[in-house]
C-alpha positions in Angstrom: 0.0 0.0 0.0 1.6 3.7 -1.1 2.3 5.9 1.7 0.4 9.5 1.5 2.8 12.4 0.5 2.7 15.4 1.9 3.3 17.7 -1.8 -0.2 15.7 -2.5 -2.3 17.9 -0.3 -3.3 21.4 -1.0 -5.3 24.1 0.9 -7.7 26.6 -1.1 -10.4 28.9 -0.1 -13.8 29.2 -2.1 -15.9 32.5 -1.9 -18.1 34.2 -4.2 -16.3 37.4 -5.8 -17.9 41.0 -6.3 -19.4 39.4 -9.4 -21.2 36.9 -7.4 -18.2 34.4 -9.0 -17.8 31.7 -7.5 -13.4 31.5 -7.1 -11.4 28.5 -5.3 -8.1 29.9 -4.9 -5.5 27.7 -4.1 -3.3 29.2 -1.2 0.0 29.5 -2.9 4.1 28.3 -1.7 2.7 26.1 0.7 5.2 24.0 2.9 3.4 22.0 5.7 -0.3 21.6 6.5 -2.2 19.5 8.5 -5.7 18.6 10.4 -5.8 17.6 13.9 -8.6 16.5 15.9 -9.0 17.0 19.5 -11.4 15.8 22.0 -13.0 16.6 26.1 -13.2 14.2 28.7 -15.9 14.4 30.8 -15.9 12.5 34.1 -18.7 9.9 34.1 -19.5 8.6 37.9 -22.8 6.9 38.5 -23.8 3.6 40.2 -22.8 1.3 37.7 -20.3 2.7 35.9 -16.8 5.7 37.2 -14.7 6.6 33.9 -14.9 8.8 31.0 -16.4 9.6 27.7 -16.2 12.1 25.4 -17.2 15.5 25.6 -16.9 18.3 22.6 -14.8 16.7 19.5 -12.8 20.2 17.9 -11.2 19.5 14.9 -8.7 22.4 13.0 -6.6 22.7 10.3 -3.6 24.8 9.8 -0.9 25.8 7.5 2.3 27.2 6.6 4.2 28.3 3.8 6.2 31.4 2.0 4.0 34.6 1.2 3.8 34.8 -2.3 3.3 38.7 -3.9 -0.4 39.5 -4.4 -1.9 36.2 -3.3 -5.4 36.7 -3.2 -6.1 33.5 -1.1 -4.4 34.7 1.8 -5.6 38.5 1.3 -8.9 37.1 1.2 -8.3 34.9 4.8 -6.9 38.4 5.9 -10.0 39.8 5.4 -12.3 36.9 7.0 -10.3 37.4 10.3 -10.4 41.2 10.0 -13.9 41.3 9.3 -14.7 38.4 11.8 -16.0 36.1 8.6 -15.9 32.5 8.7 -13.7 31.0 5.3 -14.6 27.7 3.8 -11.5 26.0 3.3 -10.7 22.9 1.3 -8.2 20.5 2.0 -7.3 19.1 -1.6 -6.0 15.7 -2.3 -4.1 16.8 -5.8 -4.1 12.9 -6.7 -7.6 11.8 -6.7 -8.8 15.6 -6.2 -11.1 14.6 -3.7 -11.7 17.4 -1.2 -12.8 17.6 2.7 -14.4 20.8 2.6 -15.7 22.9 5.8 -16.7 26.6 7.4 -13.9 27.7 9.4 -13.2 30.3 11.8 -9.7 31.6 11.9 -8.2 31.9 14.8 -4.7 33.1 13.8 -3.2 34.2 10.8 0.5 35.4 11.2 3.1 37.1 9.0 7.0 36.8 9.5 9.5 39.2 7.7 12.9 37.8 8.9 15.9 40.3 6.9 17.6 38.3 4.2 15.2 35.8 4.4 11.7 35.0 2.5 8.7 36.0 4.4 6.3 33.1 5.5 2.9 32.8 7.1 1.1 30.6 9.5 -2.6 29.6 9.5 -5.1 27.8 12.0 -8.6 27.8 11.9 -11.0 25.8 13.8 -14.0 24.0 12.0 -18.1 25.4 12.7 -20.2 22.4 12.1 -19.1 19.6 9.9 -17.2 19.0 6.8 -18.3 17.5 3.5 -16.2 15.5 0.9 -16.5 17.0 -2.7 -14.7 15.2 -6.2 -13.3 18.5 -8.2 -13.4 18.7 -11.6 -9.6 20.0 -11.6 -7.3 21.2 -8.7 -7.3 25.0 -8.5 -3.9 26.8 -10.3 -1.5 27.7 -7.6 2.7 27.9 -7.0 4.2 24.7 -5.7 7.4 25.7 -6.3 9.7 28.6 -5.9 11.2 30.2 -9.2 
């Protein structure tokens, strides 16, 4: 059985534009990304049974990766946290181009400019509701490499 590689999965964002477009944008220079999903405990004592079971499952994704000039999928997370929006996010498989898609809110979306050095970003996001699973017709455009 293959192993999963990393360069195979891809974040975007879909939004509908100021044409009332509908635009995935595929966050571009990415280097690492991942989902993790977390659960509560709650303490569980009655007659019959003392343990425990779980409480509120959360379940976030994040990213990281160079800033690219003018890339409007992380201008456009900028403006969800800015403007307190939640971003639907899709986490790509390039492969099969299957897609776990979800409403997000972001919870931090930071900017490094190191001298000498390219500037990167950093992005988590935690998920409201559920996600769904979507086949693409085509994985959105976007820089995996740096020229």
């Amino acid at each position: 059985m293959p192993v999963l590689k990393g360069e195979k999965i891809v974040y975007a964002v879909r939004f509908t534009d100021e044409m009332s477009q509908q635009q995935i944008l595929r966050v571009l220079y990415q280097t690492t990304g991942g989902r993790s999903y977390e659960a509560d405990e709650i303490e569980v004592n009655t007659k019959d049974i003392d343990g425990v079971d779980y409480g509120a499952v959360t379940e976030t994704v994040s990213f990281e990766g160079l800033v690219g000039i003018d890339d409007p999928a992380l201008e456009h997370l900028r403006d969800c946290i800015k403007n307190k929006k939640f971003a639907e996010i899709l986490e790509i498989n390039v492969d099969t181009k299957e897609a776990e898609v979800g409403k997000y809110m972001i919870s931090s979306l930071e900017f490094e400019y190191p001298d000498e050095e390219n500037a990167t970003f950093s992005f988590e996001a935690t998920l409201v509701g559920s996600t769904t699973n979507e086949t693409l017709t085509e994985v959105p455009a976007g820089a995996t490499s740096i020229d």
